[in-house]
C-alpha positions as CSV (number, residue, x, y, z in Angstrom):
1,X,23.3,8.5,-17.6
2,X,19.9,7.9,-16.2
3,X,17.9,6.0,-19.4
4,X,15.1,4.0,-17.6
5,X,15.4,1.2,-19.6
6,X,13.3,-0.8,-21.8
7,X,10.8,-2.6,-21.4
8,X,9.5,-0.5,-19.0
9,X,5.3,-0.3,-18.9
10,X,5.8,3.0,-17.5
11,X,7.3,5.0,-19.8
12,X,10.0,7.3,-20.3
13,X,11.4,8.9,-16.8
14,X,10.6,12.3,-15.9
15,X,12.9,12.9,-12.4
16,X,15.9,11.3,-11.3
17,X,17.0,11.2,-7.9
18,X,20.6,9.4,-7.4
19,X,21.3,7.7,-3.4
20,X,24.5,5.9,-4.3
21,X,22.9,2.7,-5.8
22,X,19.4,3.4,-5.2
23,X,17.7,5.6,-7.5
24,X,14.5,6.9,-7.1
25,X,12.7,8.1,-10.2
26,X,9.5,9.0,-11.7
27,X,8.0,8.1,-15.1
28,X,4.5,9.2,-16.0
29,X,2.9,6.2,-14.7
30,X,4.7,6.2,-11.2
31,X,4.1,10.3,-11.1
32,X,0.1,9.5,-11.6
33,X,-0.1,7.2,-8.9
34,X,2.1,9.6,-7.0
35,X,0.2,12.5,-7.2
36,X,-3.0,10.7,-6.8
37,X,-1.4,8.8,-3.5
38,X,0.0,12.6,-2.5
39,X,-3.9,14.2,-3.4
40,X,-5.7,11.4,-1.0
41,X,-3.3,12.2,2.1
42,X,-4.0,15.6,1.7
43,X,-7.4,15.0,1.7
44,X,-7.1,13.2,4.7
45,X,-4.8,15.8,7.1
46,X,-7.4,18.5,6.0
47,X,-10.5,16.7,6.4
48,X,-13.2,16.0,9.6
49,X,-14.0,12.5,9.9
50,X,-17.9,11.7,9.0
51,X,-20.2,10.6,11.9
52,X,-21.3,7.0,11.4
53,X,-24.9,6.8,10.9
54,X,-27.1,3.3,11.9
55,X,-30.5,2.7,10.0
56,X,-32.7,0.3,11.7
57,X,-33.8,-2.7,9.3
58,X,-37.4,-2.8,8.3
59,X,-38.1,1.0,9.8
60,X,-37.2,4.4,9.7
61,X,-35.4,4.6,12.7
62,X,-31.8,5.9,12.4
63,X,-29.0,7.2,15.3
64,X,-25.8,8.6,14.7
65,X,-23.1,7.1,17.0
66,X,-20.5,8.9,18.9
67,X,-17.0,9.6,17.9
68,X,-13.7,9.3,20.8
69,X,-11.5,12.2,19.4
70,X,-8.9,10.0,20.7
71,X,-9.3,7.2,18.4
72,X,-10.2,9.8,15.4
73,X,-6.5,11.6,16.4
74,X,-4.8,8.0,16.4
75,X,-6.7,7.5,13.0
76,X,-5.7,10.0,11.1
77,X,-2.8,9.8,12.1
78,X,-2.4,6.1,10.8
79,X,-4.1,7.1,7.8
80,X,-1.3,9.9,6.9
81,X,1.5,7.3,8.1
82,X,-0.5,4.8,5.6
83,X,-0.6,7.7,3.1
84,X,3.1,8.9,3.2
85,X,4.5,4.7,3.1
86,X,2.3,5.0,0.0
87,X,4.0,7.6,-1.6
88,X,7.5,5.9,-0.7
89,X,6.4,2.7,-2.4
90,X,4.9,4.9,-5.8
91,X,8.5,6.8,-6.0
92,X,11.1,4.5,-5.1
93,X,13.8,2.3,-7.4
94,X,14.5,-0.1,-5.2
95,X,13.2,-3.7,-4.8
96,X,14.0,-3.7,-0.9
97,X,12.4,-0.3,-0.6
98,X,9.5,-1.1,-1.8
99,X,9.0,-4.3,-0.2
100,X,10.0,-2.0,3.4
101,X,7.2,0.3,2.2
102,X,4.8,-2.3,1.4
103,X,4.9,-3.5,4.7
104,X,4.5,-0.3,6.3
105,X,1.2,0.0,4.4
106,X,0.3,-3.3,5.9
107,X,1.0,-2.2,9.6
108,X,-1.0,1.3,9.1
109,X,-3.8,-0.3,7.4
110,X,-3.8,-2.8,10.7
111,X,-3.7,0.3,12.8
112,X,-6.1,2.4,11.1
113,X,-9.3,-0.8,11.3
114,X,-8.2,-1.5,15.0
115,X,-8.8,2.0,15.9
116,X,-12.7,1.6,16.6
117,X,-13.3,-0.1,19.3
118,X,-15.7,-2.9,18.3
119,X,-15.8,-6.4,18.4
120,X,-16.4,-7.6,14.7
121,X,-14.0,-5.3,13.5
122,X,-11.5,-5.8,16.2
123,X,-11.7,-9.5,15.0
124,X,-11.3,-9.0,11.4
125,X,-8.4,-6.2,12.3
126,X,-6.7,-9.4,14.4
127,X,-7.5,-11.5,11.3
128,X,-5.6,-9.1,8.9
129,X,-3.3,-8.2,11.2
130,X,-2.1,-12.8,10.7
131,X,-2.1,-12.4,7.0
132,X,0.0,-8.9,7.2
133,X,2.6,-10.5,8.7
134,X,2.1,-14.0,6.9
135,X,2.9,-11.8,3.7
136,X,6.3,-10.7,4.8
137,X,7.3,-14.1,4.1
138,X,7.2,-14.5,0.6
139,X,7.2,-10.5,0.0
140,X,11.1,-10.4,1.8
141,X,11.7,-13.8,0.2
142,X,10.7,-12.3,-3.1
143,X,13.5,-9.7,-2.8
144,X,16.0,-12.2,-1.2
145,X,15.8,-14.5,-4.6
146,X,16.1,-11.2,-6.3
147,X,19.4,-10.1,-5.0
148,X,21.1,-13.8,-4.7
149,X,20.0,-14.1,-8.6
150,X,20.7,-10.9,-10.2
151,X,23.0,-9.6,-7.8
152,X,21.2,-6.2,-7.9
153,X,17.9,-4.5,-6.5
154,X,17.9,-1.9,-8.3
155,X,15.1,-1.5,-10.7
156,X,17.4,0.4,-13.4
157,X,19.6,-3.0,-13.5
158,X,16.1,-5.4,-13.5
159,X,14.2,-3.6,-16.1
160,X,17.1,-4.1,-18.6
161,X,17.8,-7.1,-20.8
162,X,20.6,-8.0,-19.6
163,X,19.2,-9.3,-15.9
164,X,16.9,-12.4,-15.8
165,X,14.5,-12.4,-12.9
166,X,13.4,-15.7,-11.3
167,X,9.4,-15.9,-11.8
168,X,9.1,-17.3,-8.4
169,X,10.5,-14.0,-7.4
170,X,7.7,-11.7,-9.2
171,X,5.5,-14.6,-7.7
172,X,6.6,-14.2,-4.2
173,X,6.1,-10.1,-5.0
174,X,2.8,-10.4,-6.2
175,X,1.6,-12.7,-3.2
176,X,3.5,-10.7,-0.8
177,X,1.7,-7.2,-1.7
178,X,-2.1,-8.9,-1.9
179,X,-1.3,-9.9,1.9
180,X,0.3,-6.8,3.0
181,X,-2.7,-4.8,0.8
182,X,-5.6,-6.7,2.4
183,X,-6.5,-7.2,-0.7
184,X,-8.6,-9.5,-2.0
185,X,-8.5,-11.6,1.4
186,X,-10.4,-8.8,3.3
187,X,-11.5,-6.0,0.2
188,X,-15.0,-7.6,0.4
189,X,-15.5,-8.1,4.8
190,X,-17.9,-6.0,5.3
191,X,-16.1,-6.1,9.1
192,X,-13.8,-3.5,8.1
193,X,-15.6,-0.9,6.4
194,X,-18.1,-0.9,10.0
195,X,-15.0,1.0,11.4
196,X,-15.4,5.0,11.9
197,X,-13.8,8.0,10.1
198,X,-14.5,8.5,6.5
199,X,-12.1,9.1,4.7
200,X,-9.7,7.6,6.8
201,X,-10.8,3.9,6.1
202,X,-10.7,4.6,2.8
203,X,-7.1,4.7,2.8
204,X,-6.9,1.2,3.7
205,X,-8.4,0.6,-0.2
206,X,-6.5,3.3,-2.0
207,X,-3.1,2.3,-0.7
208,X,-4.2,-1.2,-1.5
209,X,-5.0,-0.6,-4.9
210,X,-1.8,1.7,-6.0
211,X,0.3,-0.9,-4.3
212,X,-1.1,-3.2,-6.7
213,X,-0.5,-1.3,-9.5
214,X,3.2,-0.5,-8.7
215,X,4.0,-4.0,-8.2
216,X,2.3,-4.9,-11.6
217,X,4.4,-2.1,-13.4
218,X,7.1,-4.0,-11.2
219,X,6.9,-7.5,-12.3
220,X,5.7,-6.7,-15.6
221,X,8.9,-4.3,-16.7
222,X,11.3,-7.4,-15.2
């Protein structure tokens, strides 16, 4: 019953899991960035956060700053809620879904910068924080067209022949995610990555890049 269809960029499926008209499924390309999205949040439950170190510019001199366990317990747990809205977006077979989970990556990533308590990276957080939600705009709209178009949102009806997909729809997908993913507006401020708590801002870049990647197998398979 369950034939991912062709052409699909991800390959054959290799689970199947049926909610009425949603389907989430996993193919070998979706399972990798699954499992690599699943390997990073465990990382970051089990791991201690890094002191920051400073290094004086033209000398030796070098002082490691102190950490608030509060905002390193309200990190990580942003990080994991980034981690886990990650893993939705990797697994699920539904436009809507994913464009719920894309914005949930958005709002943890916000959440995760804002955590450290300093001014230039409370400014770029604030920054981020008017593009996140700029991006809903064309990433809902993207979806909307979608479903007035097709009449479906689910993946295993797009990927076919039979459904036509507006490009302005894969456009408004592809905009929508490099808003809600930071990237490449913000992948480069050196801002964010003054923030506290390796690995935890890392997650803002690894969810970043797998959402990326998703959407591409996304728009491409259409």
């Amino acid at each position: 019953m369950f034939n991912l269809p062709t052409p699909n960029i991800g390959g054959p499926e290799l689970f199947v899991l049926e909610f009425g008209d949603i389907v989430a499924y996993f193919s070998p390309y979706t399972a990798a960035l699954f499992a690599f999205a699943l390997l990073f949040t465990l990382l970051v439950i089990v791991s201690r956060p890094e002191r920051q170190m400073d290094i004086a510019f033209g000398g030796d001199a070098y002082y490691a700053k102190e950490v608030d366990p509060g905002l390193m317990r309200f990190q990580r747990f942003m990080a994991i809620a980034c981690g886990l809205a990650t893993l939705g977006a990797m697994a699920t077979g539904d436009v809507f879904n994913f464009t719920l989970f894309a914005s949930l990556v958005g709002i943890t990533n916000i959440g995760i910068v804002a955590a450290y308590r300093n001014r230039h990276v409370l400014n770029a957080a604030f920054q981020y924080g008017i593009v996140a939600m700029l991006a809903t705009v064309p990433l809902f709209g993207g979806a909307a067209i979608i479903a007035a178009s097709t009449g479906t949102l689910s993946m295993w009806e797009l990927f076919t022949d039979a459904v036509t997909v507006p490009l302005v729809a894969k456009a408004f997908l592809v905009l929508g995610v490099m808003g809600e993913g930071m990237a490449p507006f913000y992948v480069a401020k050196a801002e964010i990555t003054r923030a506290q708590g390796a690995p935890f801002i890392l997650m803002v870049h690894v969810s970043s890049l797998l959402l990326f990647l998703r959407v591409a197998e996304i728009v491409i398979s259409m």
